[in-house]
C-alpha positions as CSV (number, residue, x, y, z in Angstrom):
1,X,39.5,-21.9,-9.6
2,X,40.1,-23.6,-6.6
3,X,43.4,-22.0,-4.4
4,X,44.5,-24.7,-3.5
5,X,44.9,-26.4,-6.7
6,X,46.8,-23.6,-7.7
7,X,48.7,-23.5,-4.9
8,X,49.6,-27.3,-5.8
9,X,50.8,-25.7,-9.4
10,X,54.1,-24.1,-7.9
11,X,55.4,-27.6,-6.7
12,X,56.2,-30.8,-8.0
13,X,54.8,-34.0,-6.2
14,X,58.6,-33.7,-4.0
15,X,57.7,-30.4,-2.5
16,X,60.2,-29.0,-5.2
17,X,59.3,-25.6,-6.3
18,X,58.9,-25.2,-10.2
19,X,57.7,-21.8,-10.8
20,X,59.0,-18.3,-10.2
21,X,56.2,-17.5,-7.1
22,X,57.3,-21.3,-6.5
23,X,60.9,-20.8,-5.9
24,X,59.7,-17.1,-3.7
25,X,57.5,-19.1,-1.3
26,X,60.6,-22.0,-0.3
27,X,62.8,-19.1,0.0
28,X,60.9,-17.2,2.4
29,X,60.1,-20.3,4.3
30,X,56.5,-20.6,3.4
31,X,54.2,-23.3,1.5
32,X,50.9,-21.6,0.5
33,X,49.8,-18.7,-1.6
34,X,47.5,-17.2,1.0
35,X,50.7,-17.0,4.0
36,X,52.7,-15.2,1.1
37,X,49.8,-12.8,0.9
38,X,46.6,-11.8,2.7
39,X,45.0,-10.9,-0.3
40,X,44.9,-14.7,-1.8
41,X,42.2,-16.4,-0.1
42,X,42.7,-19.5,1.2
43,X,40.7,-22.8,0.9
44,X,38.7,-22.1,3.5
45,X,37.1,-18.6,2.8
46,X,33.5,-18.6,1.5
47,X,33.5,-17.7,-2.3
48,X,31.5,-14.8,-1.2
49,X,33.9,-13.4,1.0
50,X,36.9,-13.6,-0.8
51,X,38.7,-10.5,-2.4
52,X,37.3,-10.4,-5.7
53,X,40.8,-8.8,-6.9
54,X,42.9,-11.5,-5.9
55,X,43.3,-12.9,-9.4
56,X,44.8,-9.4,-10.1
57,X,47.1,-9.2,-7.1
58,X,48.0,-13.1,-7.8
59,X,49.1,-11.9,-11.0
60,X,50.9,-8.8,-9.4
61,X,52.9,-11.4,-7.3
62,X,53.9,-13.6,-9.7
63,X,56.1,-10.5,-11.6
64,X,57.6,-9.6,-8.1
65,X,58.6,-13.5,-7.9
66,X,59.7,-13.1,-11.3
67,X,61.7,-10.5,-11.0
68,X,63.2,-12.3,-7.9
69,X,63.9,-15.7,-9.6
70,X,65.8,-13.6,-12.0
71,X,67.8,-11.6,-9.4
72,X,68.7,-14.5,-7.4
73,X,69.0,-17.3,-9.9
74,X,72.6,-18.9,-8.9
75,X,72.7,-20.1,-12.6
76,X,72.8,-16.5,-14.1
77,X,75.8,-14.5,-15.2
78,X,76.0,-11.2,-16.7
79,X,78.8,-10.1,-19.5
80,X,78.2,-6.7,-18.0
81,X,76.7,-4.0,-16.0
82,X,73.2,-4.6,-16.4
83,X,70.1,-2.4,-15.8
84,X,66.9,-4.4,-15.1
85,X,63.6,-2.3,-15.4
86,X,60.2,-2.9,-13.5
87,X,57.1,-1.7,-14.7
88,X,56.0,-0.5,-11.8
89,X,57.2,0.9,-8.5
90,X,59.5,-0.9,-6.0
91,X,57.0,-0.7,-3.6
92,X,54.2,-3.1,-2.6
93,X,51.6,-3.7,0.0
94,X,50.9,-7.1,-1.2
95,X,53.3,-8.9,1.0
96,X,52.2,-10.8,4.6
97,X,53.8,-11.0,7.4
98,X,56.4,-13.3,9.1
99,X,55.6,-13.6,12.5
100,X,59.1,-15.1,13.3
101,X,61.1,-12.8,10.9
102,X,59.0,-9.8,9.9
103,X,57.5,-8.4,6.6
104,X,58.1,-10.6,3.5
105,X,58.7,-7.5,1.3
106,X,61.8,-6.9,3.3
107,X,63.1,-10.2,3.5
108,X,62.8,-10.7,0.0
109,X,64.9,-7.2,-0.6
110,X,67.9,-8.5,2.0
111,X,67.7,-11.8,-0.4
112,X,68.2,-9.8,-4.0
113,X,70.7,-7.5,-2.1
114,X,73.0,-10.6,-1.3
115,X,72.6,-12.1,-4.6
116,X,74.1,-8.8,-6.1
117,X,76.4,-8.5,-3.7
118,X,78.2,-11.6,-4.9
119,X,77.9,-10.3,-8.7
120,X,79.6,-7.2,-7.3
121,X,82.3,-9.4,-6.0
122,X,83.1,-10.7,-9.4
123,X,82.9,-7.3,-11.1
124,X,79.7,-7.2,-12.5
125,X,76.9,-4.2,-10.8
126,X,73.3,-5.1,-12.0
127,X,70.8,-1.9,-11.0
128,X,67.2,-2.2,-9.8
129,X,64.7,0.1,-11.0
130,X,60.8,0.9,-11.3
131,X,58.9,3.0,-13.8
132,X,55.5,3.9,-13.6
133,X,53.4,5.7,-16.3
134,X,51.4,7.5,-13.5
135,X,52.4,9.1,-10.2
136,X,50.3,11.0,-7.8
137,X,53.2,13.1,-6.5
138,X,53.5,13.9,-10.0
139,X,49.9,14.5,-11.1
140,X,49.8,16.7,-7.7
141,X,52.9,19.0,-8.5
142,X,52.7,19.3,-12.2
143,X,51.6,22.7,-12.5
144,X,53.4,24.0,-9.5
145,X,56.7,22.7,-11.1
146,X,55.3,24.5,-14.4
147,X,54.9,27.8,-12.7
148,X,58.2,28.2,-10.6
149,X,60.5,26.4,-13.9
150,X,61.6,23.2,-12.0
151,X,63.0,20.8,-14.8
152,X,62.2,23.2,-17.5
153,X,65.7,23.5,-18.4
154,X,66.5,22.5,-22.5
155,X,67.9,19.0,-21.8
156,X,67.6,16.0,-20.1
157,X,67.3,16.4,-16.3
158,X,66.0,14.4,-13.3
159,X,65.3,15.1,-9.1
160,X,64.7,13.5,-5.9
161,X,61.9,13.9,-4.5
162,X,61.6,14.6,-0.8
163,X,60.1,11.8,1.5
164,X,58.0,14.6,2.8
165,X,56.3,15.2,-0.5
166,X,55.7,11.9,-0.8
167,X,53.8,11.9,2.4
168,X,51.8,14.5,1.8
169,X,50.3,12.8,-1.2
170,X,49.9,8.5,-0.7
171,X,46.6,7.5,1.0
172,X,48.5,5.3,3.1
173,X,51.9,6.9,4.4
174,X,53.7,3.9,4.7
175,X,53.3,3.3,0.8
176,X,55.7,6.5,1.1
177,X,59.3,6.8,2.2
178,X,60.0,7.3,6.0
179,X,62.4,7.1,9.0
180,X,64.6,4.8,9.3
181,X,63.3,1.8,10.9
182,X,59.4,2.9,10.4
183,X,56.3,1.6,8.6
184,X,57.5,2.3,5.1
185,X,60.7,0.0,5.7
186,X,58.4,-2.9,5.3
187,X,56.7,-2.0,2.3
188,X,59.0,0.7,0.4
189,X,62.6,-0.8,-1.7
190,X,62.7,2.7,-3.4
191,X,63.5,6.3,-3.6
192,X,61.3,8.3,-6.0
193,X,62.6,10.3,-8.7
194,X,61.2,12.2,-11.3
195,X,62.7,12.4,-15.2
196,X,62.8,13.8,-18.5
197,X,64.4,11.9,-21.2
198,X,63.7,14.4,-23.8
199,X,65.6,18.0,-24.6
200,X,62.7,20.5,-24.6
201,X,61.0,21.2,-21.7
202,X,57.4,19.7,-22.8
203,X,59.1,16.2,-23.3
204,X,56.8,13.8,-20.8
205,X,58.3,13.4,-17.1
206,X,57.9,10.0,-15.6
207,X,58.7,9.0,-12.2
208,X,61.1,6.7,-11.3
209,X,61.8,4.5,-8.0
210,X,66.0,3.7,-7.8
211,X,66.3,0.8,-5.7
212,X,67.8,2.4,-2.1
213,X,71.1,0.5,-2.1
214,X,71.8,2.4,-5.5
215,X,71.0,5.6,-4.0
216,X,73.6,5.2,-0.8
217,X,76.6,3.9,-3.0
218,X,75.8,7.0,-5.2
219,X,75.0,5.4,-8.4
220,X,72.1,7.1,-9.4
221,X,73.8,9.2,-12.5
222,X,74.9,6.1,-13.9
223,X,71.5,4.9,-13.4
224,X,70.2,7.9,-15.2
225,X,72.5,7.1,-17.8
226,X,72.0,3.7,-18.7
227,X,68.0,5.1,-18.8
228,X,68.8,7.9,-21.0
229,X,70.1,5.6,-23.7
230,X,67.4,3.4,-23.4
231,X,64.7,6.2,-23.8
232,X,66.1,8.0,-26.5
233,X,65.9,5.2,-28.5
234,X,62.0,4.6,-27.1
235,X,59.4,3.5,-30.4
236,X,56.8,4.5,-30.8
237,X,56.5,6.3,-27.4
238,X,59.5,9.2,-27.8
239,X,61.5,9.1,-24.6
240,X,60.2,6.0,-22.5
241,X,62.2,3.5,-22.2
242,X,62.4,0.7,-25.3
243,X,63.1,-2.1,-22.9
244,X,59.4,-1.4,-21.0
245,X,57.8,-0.8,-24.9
246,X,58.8,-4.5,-25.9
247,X,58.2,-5.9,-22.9
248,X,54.4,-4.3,-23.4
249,X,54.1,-5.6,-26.7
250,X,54.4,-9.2,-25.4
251,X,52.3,-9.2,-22.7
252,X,49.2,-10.9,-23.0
253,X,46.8,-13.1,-21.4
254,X,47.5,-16.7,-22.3
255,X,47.5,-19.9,-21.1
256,X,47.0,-19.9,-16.7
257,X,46.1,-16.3,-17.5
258,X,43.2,-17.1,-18.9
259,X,42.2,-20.1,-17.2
260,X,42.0,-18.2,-14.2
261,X,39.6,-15.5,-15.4
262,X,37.5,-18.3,-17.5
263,X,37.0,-20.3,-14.3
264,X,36.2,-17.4,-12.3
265,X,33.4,-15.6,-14.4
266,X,32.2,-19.4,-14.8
267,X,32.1,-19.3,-11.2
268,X,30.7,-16.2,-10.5
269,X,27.8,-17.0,-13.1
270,X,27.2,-20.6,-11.3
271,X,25.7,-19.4,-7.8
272,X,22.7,-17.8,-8.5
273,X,21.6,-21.1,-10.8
274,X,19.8,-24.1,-9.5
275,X,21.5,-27.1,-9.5
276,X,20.6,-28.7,-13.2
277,X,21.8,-25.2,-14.7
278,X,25.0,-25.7,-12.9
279,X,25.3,-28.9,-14.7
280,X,24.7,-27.5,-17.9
281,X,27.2,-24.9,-17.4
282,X,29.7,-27.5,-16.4
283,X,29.1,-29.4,-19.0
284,X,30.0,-26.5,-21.3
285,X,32.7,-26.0,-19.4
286,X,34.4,-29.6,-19.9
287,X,33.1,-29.3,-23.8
288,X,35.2,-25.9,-24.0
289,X,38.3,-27.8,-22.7
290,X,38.2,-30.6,-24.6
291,X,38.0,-28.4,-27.9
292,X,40.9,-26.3,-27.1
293,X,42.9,-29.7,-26.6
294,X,42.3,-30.7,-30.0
295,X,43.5,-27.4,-31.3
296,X,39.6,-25.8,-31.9
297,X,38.5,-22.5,-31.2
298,X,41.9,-21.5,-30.9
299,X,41.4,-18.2,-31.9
């Protein structure tokens, strides 16, 4: 797949963004994939030498500019507090820099904070948070927490965990909270918590990141409680939150998705061929397409 082409894909022949990512890019005051991220190679990077991830982080990208478009989207209302759910932390690494106005991440967090800001005005709060099935604080402190009887009491329960901690565990420290100001401010929206939905004390904890803006207004036991009603009614995983279950159940590859990944194992197989072979290959390639547009092999 050629980036640039798929660059071309977020805008209309105006300039006027019509995806998600699309809509991210104008807002930040950028144009092309590979300025909104230095993991999307651009045009001119030798197939060879391009991260051969960046489908993965494209796709990463296009649910942070999805959650965005729906954050910021002038259009929306909301009948009433809402809690909107990431699968994921609020935390990424994925986003460039600006050399005029900083770190993207950021920017796009001041953005989404003066969306909500005016539905605050007219009454309404919406909440940010991230849930992740797997956290290496976690899977560090497990048994420690076990032995000395932290969130072993009989009903639901949650904590904060200190930046420190944090720290102590990422790889890369700004992926963890820090001071004000620092390395983590242009990569970290959250504060980690950890949480048990469930009454016994062998209920599953999952870690949580509360968008930071919650956590200085002091909102986080409403937060908490808005989750708790959600996981308690979690099928067929007991205590996880419903809202992340159905949204699993619906995620698939389809359409672009697959595309994508077709024309990059296609590509992948092409260089080691001499030329007739490539032919052939692209020949089946064209003869694959045509069938799906008929409605064949549509399984």
């Amino acid at each position: 797949m050629d980036v640039e082409v798929l660059n071309q894909r977020h805008f209309a022949g105006s300039g006027e963004p019509q995806t998600p990512i699309g809509r991210l890019m104008v807002d930040l005051g950028i144009s092309a994939l590979w300025d909104l991220s230095p993991m999307i190679p651009d045009p001119h990077t030798p197939p060879d030498r391009r991260n051969r991830r960046w489908l993965q982080d494209y796709r990463d990208l296009g649910e942070w500019a999805v959650l965005y478009d729906f954050l910021t989207d002038t259009r929306r209302t909301f009948a009433t507090h809402t809690l909107v759910v990431r699968d994921g932390f609020l935390r990424s690494k994925l986003f460039a820099q600006d050399p005029r106005n900083g770190y993207l991440f950021a920017q796009m967090w001041e953005r989404i904070r003066q969306s909500l800001e005016r539905h605050r005005a007219t009454g309404r709060r919406i909440y940010v948070v991230g849930i992740a099935k797997r956290s290496r604080v976690l899977d560090r402190y497990r048994i420690a927490m076990l032995l000395e009887g932290v969130m072993m009491q009989p009903s639901p329960c949650y904590m904060r965990i200190p930046a420190e901690l944090e720290r102590r565990v990422y790889r890369w420290e700004e992926f963890a909270p820090g001071e004000e100001g620092g390395e983590s401010q242009k990569f970290v929206a959250g504060a980690l918590f950890l949480a048990r939905f469930g009454s016994s004390p062998y209920d599953p904890i999952w870690a949580v990141d509360i968008w930071e803006e919650h956590v200085n207004r002091r909102e986080v036991d409403e937060i908490f409680g808005f989750l708790l009603g959600d996981a308690q009614a979690g099928f067929p995983r007991p205590f996880y939150p419903l809202c992340l279950q159905q949204a699993h159940e619906q995620a698939h590859l389809a359409g672009l998705d697959v595309e994508l990944l077709q024309d990059l194992i296609l590509e992948g197989i092409q260089q080691p061929l001499r030329p007739e072979q490539r032919q052939v290959l692209e020949a089946f390639r064209i003869l694959a397409g045509s069938g799906k547009e008929r409605g064949y092999g549509a399984g």
